[in-house]
The first five atom37 places (N, CA, C, CB, O) and aatype in JSON, in Angstrom:
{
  "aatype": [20, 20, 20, 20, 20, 20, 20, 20, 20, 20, 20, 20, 20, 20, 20, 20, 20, 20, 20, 20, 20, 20, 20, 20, 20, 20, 20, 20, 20, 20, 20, 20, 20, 20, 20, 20, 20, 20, 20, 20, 20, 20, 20, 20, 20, 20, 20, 20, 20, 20, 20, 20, 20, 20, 20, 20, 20, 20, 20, 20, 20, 20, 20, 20, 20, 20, 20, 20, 20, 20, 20, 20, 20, 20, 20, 20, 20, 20, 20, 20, 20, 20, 20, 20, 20, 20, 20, 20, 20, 20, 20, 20, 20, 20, 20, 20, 20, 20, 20, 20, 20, 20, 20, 20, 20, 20, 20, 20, 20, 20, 20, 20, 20, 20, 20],
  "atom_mask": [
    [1, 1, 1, 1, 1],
    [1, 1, 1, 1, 1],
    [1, 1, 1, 1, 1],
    [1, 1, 1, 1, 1],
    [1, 1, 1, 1, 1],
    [1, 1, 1, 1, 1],
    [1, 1, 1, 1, 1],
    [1, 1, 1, 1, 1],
    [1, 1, 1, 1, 1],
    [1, 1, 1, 1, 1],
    [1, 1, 1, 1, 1],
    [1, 1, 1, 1, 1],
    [1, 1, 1, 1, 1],
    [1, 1, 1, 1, 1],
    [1, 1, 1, 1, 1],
    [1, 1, 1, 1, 1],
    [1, 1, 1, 1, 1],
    [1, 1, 1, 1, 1],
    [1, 1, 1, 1, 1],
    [1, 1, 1, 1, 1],
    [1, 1, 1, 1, 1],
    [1, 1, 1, 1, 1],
    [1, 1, 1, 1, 1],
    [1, 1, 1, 1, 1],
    [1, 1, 1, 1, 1],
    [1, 1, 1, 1, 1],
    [1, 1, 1, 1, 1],
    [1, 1, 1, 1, 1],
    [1, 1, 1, 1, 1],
    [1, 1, 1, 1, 1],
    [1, 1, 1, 1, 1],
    [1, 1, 1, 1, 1],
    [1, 1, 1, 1, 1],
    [1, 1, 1, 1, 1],
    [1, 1, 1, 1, 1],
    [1, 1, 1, 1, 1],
    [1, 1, 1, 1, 1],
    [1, 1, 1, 1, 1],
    [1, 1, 1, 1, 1],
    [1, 1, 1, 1, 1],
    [1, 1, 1, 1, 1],
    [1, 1, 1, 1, 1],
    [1, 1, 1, 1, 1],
    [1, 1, 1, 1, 1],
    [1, 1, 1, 1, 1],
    [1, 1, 1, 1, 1],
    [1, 1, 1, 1, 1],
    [1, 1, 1, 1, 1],
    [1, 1, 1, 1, 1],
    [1, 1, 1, 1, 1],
    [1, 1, 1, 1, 1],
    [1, 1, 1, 1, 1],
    [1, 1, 1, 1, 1],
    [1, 1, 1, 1, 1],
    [1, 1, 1, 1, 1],
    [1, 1, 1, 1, 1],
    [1, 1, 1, 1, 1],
    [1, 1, 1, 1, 1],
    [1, 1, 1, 1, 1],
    [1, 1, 1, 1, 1],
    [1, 1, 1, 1, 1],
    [1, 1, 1, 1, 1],
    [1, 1, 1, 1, 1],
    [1, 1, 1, 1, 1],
    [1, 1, 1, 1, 1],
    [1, 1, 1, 1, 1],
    [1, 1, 1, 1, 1],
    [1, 1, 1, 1, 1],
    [1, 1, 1, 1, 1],
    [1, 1, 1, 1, 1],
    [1, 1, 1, 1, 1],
    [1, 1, 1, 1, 1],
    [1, 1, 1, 1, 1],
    [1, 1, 1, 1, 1],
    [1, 1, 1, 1, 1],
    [1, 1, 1, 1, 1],
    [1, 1, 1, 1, 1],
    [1, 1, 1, 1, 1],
    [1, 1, 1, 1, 1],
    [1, 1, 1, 1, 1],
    [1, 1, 1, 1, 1],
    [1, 1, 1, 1, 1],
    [1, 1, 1, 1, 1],
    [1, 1, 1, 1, 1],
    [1, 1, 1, 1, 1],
    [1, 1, 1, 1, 1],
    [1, 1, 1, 1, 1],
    [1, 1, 1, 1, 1],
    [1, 1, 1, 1, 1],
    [1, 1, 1, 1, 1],
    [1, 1, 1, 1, 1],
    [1, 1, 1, 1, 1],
    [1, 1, 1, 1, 1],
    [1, 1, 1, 1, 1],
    [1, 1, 1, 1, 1],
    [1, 1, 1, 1, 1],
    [1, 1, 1, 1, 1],
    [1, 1, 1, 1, 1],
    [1, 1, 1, 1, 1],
    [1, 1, 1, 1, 1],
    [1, 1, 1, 1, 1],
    [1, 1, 1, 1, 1],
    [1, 1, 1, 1, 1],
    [1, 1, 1, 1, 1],
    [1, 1, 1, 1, 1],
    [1, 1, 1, 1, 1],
    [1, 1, 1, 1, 1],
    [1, 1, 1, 1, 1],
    [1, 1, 1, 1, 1],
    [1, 1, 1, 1, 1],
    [1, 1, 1, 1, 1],
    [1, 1, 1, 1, 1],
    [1, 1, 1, 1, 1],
    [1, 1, 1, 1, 1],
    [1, 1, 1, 1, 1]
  ],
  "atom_positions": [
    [[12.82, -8.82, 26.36], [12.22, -7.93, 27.33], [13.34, -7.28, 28.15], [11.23, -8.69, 28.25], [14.21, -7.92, 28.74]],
    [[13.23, -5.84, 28.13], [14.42, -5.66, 28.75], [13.4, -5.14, 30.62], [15.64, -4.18, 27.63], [12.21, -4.84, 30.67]],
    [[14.34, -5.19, 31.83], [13.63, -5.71, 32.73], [15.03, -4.89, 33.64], [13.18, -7.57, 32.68], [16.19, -5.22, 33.44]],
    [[14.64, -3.8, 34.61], [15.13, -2.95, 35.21], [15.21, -4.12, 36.81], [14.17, -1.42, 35.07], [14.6, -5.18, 36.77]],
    [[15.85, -3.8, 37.82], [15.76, -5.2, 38.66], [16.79, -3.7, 39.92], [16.92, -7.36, 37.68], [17.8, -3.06, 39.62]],
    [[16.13, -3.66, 40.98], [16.37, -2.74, 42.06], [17.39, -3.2, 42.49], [15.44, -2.55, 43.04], [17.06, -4.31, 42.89]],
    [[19.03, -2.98, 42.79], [19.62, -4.36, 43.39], [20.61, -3.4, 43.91], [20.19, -5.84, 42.33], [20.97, -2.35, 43.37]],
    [[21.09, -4.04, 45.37], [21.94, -3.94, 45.92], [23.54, -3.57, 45.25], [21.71, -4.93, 46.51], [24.4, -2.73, 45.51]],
    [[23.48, -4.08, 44.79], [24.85, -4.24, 44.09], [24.78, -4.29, 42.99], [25.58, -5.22, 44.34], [23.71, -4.59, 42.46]],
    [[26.0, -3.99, 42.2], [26.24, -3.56, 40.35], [26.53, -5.36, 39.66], [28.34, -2.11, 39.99], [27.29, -5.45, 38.69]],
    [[26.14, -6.16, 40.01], [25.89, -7.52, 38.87], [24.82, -8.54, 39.37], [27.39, -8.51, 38.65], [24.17, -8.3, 40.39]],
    [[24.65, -9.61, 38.7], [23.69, -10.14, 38.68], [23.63, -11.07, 40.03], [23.61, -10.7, 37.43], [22.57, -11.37, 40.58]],
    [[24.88, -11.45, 40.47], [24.62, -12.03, 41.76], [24.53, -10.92, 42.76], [25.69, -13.04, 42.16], [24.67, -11.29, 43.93]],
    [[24.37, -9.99, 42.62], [24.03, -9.02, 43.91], [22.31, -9.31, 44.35], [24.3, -7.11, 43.38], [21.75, -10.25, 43.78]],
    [[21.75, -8.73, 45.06], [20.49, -9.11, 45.78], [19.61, -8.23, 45.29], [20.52, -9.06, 47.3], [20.13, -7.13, 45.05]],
    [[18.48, -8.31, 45.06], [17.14, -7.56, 44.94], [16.84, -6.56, 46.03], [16.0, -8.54, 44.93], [16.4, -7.0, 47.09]],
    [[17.12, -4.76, 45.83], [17.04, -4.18, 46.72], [15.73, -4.55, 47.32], [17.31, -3.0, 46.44], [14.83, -5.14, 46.73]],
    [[15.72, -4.06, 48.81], [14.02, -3.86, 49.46], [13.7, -2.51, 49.46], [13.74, -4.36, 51.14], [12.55, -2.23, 49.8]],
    [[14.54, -1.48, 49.13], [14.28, -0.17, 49.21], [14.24, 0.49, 47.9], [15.19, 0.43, 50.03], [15.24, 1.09, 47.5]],
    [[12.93, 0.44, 47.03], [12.84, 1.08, 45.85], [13.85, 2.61, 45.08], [11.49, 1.36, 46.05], [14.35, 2.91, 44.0]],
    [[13.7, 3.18, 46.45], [14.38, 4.93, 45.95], [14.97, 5.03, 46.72], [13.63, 6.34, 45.81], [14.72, 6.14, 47.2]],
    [[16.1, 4.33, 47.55], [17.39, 4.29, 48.08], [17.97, 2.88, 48.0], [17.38, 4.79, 49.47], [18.49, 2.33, 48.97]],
    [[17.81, 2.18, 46.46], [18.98, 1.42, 46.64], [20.23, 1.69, 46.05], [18.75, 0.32, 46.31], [20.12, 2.91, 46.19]],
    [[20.93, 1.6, 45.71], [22.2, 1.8, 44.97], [22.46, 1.61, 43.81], [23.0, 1.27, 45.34], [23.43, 2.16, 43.31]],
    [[21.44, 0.54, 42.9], [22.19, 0.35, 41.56], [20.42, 0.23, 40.92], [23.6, -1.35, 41.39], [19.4, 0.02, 41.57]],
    [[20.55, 0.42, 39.63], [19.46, -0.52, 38.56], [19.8, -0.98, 37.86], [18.56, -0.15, 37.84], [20.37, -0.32, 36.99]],
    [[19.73, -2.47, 37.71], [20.37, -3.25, 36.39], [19.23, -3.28, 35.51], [20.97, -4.87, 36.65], [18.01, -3.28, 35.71]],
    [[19.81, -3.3, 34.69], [18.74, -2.88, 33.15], [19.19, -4.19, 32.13], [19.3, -0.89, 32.12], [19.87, -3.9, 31.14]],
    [[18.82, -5.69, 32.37], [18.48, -7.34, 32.28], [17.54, -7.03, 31.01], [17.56, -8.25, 33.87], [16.49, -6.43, 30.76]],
    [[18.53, -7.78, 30.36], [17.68, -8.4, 28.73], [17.56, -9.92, 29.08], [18.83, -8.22, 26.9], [18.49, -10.72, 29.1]],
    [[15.85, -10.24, 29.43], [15.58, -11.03, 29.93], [15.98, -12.44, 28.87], [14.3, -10.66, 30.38], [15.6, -13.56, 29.2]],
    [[16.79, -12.25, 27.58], [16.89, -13.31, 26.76], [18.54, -13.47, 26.84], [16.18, -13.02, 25.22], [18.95, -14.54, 26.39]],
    [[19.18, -12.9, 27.17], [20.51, -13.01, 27.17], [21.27, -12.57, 28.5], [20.95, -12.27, 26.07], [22.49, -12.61, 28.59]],
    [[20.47, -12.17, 29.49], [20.87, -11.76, 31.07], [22.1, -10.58, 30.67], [21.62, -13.39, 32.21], [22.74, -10.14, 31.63]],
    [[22.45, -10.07, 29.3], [23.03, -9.1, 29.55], [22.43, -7.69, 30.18], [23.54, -9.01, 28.53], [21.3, -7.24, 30.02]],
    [[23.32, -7.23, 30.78], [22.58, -5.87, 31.38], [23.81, -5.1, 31.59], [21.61, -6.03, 32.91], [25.0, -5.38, 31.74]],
    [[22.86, -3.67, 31.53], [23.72, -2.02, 32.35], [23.38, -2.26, 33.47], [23.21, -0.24, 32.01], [22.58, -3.05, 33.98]],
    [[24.51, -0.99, 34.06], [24.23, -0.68, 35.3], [24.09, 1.13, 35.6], [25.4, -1.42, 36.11], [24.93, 2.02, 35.52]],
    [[23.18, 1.14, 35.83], [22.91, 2.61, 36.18], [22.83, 2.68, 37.83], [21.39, 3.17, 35.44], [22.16, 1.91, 38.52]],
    [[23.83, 3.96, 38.41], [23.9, 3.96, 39.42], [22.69, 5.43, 40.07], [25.45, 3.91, 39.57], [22.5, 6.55, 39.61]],
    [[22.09, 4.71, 41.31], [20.87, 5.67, 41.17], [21.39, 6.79, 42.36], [19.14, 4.81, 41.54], [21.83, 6.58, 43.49]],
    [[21.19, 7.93, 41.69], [21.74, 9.0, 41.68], [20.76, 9.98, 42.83], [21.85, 9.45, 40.13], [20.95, 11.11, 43.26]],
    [[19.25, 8.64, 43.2], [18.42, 9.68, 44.32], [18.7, 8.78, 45.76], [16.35, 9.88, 43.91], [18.48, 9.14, 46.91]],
    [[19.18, 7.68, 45.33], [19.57, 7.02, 46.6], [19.61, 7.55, 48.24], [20.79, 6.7, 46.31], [19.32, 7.01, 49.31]],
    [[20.24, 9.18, 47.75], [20.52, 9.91, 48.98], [19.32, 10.93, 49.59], [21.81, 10.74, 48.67], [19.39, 11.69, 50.56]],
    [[17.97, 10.64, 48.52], [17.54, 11.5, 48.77], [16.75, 11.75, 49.98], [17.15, 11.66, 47.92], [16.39, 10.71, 50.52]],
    [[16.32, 13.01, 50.66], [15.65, 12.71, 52.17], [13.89, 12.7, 51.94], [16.17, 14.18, 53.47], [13.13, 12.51, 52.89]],
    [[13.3, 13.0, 50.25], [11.9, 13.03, 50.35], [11.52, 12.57, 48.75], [11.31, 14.62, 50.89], [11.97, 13.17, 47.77]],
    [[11.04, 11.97, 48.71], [10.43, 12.14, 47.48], [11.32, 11.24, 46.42], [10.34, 13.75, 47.13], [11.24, 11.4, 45.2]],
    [[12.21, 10.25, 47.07], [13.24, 9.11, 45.82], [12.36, 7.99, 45.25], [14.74, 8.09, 46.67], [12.58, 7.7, 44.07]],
    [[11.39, 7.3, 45.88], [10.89, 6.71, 45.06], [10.29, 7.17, 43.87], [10.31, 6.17, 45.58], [10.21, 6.44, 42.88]],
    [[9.79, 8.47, 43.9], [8.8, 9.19, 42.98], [10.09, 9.29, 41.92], [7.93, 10.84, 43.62], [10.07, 8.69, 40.85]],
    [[11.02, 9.99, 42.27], [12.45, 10.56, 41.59], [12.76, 9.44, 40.61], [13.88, 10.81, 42.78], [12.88, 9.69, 39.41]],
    [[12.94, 7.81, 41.26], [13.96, 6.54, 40.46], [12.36, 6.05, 39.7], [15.06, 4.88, 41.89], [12.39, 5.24, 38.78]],
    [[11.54, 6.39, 40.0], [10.2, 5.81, 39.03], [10.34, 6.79, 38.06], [8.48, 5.77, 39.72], [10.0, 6.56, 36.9]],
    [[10.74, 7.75, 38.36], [10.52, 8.8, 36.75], [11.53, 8.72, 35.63], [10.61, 10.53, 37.05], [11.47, 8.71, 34.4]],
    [[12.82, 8.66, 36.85], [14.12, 7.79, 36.06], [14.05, 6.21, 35.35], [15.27, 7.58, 37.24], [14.5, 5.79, 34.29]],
    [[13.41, 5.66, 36.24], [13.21, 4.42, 35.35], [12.06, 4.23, 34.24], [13.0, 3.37, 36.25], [11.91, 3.25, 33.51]],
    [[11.42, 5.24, 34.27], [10.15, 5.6, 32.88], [11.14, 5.8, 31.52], [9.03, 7.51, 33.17], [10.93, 5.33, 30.4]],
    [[11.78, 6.26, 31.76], [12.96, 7.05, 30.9], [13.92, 6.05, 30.55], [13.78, 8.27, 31.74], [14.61, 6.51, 29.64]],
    [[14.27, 4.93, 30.84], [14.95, 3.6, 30.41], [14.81, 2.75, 29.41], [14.86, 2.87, 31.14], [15.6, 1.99, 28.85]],
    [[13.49, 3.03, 29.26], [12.94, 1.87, 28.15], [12.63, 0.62, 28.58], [13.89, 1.56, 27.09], [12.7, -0.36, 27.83]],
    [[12.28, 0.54, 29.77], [12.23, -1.04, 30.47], [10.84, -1.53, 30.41], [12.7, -1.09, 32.18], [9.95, -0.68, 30.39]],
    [[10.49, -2.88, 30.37], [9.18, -3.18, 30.27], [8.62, -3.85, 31.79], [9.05, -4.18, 28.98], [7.44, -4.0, 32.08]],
    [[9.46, -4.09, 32.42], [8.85, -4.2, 34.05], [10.07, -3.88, 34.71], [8.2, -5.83, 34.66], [11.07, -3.47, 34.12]],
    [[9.95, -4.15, 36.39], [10.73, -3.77, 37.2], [10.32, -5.02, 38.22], [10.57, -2.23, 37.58], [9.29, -5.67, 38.38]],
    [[11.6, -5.02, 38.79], [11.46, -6.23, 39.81], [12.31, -5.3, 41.13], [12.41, -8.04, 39.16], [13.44, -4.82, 41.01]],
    [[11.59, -5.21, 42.16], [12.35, -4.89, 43.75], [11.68, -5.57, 44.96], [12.31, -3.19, 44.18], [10.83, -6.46, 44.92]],
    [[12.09, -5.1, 45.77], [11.71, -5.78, 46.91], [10.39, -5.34, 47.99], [12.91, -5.77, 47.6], [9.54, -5.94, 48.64]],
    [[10.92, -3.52, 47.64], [9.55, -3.05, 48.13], [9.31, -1.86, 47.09], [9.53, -2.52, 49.86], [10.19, -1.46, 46.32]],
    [[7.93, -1.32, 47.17], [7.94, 0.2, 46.39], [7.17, 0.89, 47.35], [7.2, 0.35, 44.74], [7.08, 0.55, 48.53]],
    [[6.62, 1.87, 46.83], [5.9, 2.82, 47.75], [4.75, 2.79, 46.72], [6.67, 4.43, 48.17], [4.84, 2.12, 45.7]],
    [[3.33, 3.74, 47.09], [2.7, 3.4, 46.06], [2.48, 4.66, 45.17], [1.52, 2.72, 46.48], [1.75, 4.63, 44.17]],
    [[3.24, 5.94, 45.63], [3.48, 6.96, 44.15], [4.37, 6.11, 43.47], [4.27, 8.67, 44.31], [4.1, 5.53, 42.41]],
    [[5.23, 6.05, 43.97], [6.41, 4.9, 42.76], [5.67, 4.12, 41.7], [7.31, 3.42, 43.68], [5.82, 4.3, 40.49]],
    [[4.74, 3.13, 42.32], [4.25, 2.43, 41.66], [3.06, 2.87, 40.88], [4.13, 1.54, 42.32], [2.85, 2.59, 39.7]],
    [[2.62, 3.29, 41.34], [1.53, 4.68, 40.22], [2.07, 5.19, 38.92], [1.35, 6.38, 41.04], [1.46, 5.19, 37.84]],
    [[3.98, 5.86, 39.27], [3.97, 6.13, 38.36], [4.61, 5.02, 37.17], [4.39, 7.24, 38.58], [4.44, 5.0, 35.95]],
    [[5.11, 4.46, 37.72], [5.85, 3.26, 36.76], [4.61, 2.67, 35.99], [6.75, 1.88, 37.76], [4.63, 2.4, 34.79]],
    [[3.51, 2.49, 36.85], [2.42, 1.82, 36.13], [1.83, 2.76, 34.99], [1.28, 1.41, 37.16], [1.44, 2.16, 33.99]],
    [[1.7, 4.23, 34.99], [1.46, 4.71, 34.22], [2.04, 5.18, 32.87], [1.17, 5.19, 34.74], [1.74, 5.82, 31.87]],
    [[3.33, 4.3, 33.58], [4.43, 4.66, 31.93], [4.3, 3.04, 31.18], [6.86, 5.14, 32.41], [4.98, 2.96, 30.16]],
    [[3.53, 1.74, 31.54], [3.1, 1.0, 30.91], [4.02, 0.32, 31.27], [2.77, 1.2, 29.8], [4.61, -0.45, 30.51]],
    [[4.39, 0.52, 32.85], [6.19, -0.68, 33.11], [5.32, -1.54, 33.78], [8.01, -0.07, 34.4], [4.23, -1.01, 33.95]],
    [[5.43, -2.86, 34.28], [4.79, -3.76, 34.5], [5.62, -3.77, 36.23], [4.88, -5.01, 33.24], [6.83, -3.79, 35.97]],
    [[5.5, -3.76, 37.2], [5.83, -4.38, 38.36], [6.18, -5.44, 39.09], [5.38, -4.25, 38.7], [5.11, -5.76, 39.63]],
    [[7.06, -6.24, 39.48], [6.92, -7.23, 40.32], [7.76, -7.1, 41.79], [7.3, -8.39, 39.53], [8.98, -7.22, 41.88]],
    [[6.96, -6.85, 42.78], [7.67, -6.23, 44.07], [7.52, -7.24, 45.3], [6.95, -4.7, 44.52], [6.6, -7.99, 44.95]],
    [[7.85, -7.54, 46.24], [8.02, -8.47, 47.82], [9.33, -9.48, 46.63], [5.81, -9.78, 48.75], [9.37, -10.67, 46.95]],
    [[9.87, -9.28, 45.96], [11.22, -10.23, 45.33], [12.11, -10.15, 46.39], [12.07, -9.64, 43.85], [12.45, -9.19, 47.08]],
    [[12.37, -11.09, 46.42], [13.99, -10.99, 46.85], [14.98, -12.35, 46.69], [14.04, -10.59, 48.52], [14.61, -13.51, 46.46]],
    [[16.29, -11.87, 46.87], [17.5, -13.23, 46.55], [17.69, -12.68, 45.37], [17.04, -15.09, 46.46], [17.11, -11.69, 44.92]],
    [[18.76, -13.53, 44.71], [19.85, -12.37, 43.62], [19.15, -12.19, 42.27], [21.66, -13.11, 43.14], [18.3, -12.91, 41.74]],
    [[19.7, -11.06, 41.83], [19.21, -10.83, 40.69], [18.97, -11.35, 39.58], [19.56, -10.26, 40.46], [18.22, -10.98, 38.68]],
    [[19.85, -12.53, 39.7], [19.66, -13.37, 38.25], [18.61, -14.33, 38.48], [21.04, -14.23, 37.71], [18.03, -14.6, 37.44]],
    [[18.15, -14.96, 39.55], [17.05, -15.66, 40.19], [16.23, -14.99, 39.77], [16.95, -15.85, 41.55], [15.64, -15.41, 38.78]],
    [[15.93, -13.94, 40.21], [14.52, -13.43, 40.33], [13.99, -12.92, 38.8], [14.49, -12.14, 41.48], [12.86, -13.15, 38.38]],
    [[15.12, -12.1, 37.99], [15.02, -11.76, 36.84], [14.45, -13.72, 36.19], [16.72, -10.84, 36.33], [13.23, -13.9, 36.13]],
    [[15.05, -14.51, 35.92], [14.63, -15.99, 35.39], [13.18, -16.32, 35.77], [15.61, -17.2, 36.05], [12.36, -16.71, 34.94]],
    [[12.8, -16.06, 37.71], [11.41, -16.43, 37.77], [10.68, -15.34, 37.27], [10.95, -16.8, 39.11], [9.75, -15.77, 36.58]],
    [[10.7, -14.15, 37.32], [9.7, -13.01, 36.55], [9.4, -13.81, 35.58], [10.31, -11.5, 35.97], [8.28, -14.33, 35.55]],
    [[10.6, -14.13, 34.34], [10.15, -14.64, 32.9], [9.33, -15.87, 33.05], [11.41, -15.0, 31.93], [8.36, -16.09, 32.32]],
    [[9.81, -16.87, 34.2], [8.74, -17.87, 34.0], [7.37, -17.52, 34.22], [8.97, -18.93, 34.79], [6.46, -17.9, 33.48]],
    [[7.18, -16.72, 35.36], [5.77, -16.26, 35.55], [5.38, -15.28, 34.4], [5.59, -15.53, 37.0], [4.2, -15.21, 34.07]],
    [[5.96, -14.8, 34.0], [5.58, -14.1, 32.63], [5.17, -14.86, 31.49], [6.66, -13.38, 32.13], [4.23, -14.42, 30.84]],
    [[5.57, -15.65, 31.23], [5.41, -16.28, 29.84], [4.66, -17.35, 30.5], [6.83, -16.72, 28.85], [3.91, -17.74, 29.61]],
    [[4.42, -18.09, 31.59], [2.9, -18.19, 31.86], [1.96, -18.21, 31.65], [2.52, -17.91, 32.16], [1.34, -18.97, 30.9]],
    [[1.32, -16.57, 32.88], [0.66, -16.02, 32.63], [0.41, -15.38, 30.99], [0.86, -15.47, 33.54], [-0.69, -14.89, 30.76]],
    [[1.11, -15.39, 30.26], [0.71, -14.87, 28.83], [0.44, -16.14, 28.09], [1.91, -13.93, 28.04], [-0.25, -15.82, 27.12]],
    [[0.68, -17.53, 28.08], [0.21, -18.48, 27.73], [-1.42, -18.93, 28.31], [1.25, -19.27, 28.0], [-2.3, -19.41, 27.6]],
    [[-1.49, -18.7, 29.49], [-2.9, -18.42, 29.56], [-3.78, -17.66, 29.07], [-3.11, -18.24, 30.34], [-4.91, -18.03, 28.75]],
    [[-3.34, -16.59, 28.98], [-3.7, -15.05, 28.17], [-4.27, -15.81, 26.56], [-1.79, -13.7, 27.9], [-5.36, -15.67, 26.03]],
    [[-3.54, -16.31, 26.28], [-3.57, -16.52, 24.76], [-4.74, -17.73, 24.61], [-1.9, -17.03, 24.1], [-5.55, -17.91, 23.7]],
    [[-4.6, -18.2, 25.38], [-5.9, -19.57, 25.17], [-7.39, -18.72, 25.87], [-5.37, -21.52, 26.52], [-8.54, -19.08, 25.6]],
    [[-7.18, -17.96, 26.47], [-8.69, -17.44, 26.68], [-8.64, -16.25, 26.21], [-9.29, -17.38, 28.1], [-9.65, -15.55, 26.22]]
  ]
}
């Protein structure tokens, strides 16, 4: 699963941004090998309209969820409509949170499967 993660900073011990469309980096976490890119987000600066901007950018990644701290809810409208899965109020470093997503993921889909 590859798994986009809002973060403060460019590696895995950096922190889970709280600001969807002004944080500074997206790590782009292959939830089976914690390798990841780093794409530096380029609306960070923007004064209207960045969450909408890094949700359209992150449609365009190939990612199957997103983990941040906060979103807005066009952001999340549109991410949801590109079939990206959400997990937002995260926070603490990226490699934490990327590990609990998967546990709650594979979970919840083990329940999935028995009913």
């Amino acid at each position: 699963m590859r798994i986009g993660v809002i973060a403060e900073g460019d590696s895995l011990d950096s922190y889970v941004a709280d600001d969807f469309g002004h944080a500074p980096y997206f790590l782009i976490v292959d939830s089976e090998t914690l390798d990841y890119e780093v794409v530096v987000n380029e609306h960070a600066d923007a004064l209207e309209g960045a969450g909408m901007l890094v949700a359209d950018a992150i449609v365009g990644l190939g990612v199957d969820a997103v983990i941040t701290g906060g979103i807005g809810h066009h952001g999340l409208a549109i991410l949801e409509r590109g079939g990206i899965q959400v997990s937002y109020d995260e926070e603490g470093l990226v490699e934490d949170a990327v590990r609990d997503f998967v546990r709650r993921y594979e979970r919840m889909k083990s329940f999935e499967d028995k009913g």
